[in-house]
C-alpha positions in Angstrom: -5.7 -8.0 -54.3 -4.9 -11.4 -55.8 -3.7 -13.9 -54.1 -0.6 -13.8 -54.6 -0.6 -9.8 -53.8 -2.3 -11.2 -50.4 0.4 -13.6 -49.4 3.5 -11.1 -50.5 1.5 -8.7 -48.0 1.2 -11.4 -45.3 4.9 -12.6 -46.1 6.3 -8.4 -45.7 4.2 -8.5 -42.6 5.9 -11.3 -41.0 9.2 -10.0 -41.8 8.3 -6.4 -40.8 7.1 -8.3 -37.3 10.1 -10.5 -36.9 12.5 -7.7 -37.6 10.6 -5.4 -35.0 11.0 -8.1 -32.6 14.8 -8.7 -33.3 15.2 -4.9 -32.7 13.1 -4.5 -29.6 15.4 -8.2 -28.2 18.6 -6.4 -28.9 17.5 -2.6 -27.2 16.2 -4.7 -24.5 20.0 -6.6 -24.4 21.5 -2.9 -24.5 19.4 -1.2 -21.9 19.7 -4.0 -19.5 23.8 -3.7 -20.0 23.9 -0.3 -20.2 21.2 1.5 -19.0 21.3 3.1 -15.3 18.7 2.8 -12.8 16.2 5.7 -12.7 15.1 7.8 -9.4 12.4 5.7 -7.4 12.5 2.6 -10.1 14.4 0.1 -8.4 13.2 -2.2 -11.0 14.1 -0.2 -14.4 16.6 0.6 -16.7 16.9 3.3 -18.6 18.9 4.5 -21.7 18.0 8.4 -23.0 18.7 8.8 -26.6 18.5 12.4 -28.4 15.0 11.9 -29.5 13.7 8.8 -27.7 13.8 7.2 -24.2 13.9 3.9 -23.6 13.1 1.8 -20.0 13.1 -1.4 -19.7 11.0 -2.6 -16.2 10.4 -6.0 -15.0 7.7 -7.1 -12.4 7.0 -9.5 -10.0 4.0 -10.8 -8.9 2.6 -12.8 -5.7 0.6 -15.9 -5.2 -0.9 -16.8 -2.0 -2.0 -21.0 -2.0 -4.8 -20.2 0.3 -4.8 -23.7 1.4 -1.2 -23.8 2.4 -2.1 -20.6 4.4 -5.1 -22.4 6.0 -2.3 -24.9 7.1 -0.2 -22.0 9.0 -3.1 -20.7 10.1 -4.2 -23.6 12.0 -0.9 -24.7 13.6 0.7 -21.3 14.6 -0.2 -18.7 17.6 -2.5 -16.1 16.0 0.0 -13.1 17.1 2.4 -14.9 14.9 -0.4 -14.9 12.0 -1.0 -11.9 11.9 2.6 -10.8 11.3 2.6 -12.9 8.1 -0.9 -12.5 6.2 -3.3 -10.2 6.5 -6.6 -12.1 6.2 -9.1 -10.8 3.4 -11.0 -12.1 1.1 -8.1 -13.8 -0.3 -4.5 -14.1 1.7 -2.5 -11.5 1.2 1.3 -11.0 2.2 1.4 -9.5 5.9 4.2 -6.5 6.0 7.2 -8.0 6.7 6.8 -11.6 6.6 9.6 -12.5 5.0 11.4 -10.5 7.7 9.9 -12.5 10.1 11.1 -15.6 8.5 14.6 -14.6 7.7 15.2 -14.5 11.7 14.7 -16.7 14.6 11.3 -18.2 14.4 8.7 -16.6 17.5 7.7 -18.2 20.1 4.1 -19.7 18.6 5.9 -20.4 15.6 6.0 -24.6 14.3 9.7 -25.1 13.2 8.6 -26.5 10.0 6.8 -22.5 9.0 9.7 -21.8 6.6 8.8 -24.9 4.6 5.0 -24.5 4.9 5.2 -20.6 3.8 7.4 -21.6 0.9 4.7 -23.9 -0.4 1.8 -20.9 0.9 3.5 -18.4 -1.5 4.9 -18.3 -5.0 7.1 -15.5 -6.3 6.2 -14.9 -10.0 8.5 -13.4 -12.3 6.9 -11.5 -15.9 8.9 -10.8 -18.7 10.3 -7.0 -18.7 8.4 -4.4 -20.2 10.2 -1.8 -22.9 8.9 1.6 -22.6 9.8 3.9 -25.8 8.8 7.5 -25.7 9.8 10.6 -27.4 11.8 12.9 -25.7 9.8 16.4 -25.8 11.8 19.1 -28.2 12.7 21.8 -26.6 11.1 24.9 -27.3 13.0 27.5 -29.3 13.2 31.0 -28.3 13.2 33.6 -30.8 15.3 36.6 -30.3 14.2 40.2 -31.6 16.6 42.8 -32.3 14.3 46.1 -31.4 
């Protein structure tokens, strides 16, 4: 290839790229609209073509500041601990503990524990996923006449 063969190539490229982004931006925009929420996928939208179907998902993830943990563990009872991390090798988030915080505080509990979780733990939103797959054909049955 010349050179300039190589930079038309590289140009088409781009443009191939940029218009496959466009498109996946705008089925994104459409499914999140108008897509309905699958069985057991809280977190999904779905649209079903006649071929394809498309789900868009977004995620979440957890970070536990162990030494904002460190702090809660050293100023509350250990009963009340317990109920919000589960000590491993690294904190993780106890079942419930947000529970826990969104009523009265326990007995055990420092007033200021809503403030010292909410510097412990850091919600982390990622950007949604788009799932495309192919919708299987349905197979065709041939009829005989004998």
């Amino acid at each position: 290839m010349s050179p300039s063969q190589l930079d038309y190539a590289a140009e088409e490229l781009d443009r191939l790229e940029q218009a496959a982004q466009d498109l996946r931006e705008k089925l994104k925009s459409q499914i999140a609209e108008f897509g309905f929420c699958p069985p057991k996928a809280e977190k999904s939208r779905r649209l079903v073509g006649e071929k394809y179907e498309l789900t868009l998902s977004t995620s979440s993830s957890t970070e536990i500041k162990d030494n904002e943990v460190q702090r809660i563990a050293q100023v509350c009872d250990p009963d009340v601990f317990k109920q919000l991390f589960r000590v491993e090798y690294h904190y993780k988030l106890a079942h419930g503990a947000t529970m826990l915080l969104s009523r009265t505080l326990p007995q055990g509990a420092p007033a200021t524990l809503r403030q010292m979780f909410a510097r412990a733990v850091v919600l982390k939103e990622s950007a949604p996923r788009l799932r495309i797959e192919k919708i299987a054909e349905p197979a065709v049955l041939e009829m005989t006449g004998d």
